[in-house]
Phi, psi and omega in degrees: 000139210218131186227139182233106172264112184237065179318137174097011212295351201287354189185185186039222162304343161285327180272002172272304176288332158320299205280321178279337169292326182259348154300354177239028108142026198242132184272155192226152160275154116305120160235111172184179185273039166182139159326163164205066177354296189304315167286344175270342141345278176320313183294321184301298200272020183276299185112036187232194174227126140303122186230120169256105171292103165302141185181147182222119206280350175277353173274050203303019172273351183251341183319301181319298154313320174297292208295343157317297218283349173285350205271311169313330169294319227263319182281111179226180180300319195246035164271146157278308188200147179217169206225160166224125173219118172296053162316325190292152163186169164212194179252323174289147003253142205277115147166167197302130197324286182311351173249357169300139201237149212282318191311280229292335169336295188282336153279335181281283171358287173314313161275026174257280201268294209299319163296312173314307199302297177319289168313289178294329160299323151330296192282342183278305150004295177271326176292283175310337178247035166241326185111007204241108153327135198235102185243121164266132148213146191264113165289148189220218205192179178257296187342329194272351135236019155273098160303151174231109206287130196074010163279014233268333175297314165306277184329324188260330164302297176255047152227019171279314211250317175297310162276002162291323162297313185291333175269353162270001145314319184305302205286340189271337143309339181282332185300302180100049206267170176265356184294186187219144190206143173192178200217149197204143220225062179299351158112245149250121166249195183235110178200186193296300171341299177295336178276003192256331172269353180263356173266016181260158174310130178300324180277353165276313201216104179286013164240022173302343195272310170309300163325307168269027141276355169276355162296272218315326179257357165101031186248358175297099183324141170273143157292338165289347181282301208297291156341289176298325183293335186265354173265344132351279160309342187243015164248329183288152208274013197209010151313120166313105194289120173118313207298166175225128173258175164206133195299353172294335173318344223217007208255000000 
């Protein structure tokens, strides 16, 4: 029995990969601030289970209590493997370092880092003293090595989540554990996020006008395709510990 721990599942690329786990015999935790009526369908007509846990990853005082309370689902006799995919995230705020106000910092920071950083550590945690292979992976971004002038928030979180992968990867080799931590890089999809950067201003984000020629000419990628590429990698048995993959690779 195969279990899928998925933040953000309620939409884009989360709710795509929630779906495609469950279309592949593995049952999912949801983790977000809203249901998704459509994945519980998708469970329903799999024969698998949906569970949605409400949580708001900008809130790290409750992170703990959410993962008591998924650990209890999940660690059972006949789990096998259980998957982790940080996904949630977010972009705002889109605007110039000097005009950032320390509040909005500080909730991006908190779902950007603190929380994925928070979850797997948890889970690796629990996953090693049950004995259950633990394969993480953290979404990240090109961003995380291009500055992008009014990204400085996005850009340092997720290149934050990136060396984060590689040394809890490290460590889980020096442990000699069966987990796994990597980190995947979807590229530009069509999702809500692209629509919150493309409402942004040019004196907030000087490359908006590129972002929405990537609506206009059709180059925004679907998730579900984006989706299949990353539930791939983290089922496959010859996944890299460490690695930051990035799906042009797979395109």
């Amino acid at each position: 029995m195969k279990y899928a721990i998925v933040t953000g599942s309620s939409r884009g690329l989360g709710e795509s990969i929630a779906q495609l786990f469950l279309e592949s015999d593995v049952h999912v935790i949801g983790l977000s601030r809203t249901a998704n009526d459509h994945l519980a369908a998708i469970a329903k007509e799999n024969h698998m289970m949906f569970k949605h846990i409400p949580c708001d990853l900008g809130n790290s005082q409750i992170l703990d209590q959410t993962c008591h309370e998924i650990s209890k689902i999940i660690f059972t006799e006949d789990t096998t493997a259980i998957y982790l995919i940080n996904n949630a995230g977010v972009v705002e705020p889109i605007e110039q370092s000097l005009n950032i106000k320390t509040d909005e910092l500080v909730r991006h920071v908190h779902v950007n880092t603190i929380a994925p950083m928070a979850i797997t550590n948890y889970f690796l945690g629990k996953a090693t003293e049950k004995g259950v292979p633990l394969i993480t992976a953290n979404i990240t971004s090109g961003a995380a090595e291009s500055p992008v002038s009014g990204w400085s928030a996005y850009c340092s979180t997720k290149a934050s989540i990136n060396m984060y992968t590689k040394t809890a990867a490290l460590e889980q080799q020096e442990l000699k554990t069966d987990n796994k931590v990597i980190a995947f890089n979807p590229g530009i999809m069509d999702t809500g996020m692209q629509e919150k950067i493309r409402s942004s201003s040019v004196s907030e984000f000087s490359r908006v006008e590129t972002f929405k020629g990537y609506k206009e000419q059709d180059l925004l990628k679907d998730t579900d395709h984006i989706g299949g590429v990353l539930v791939d990698i983290v089922t496959d048995e010859n996944i890299k510990n460490g690695k930051i993959y990035n799906v042009k690779n797979y395109l």
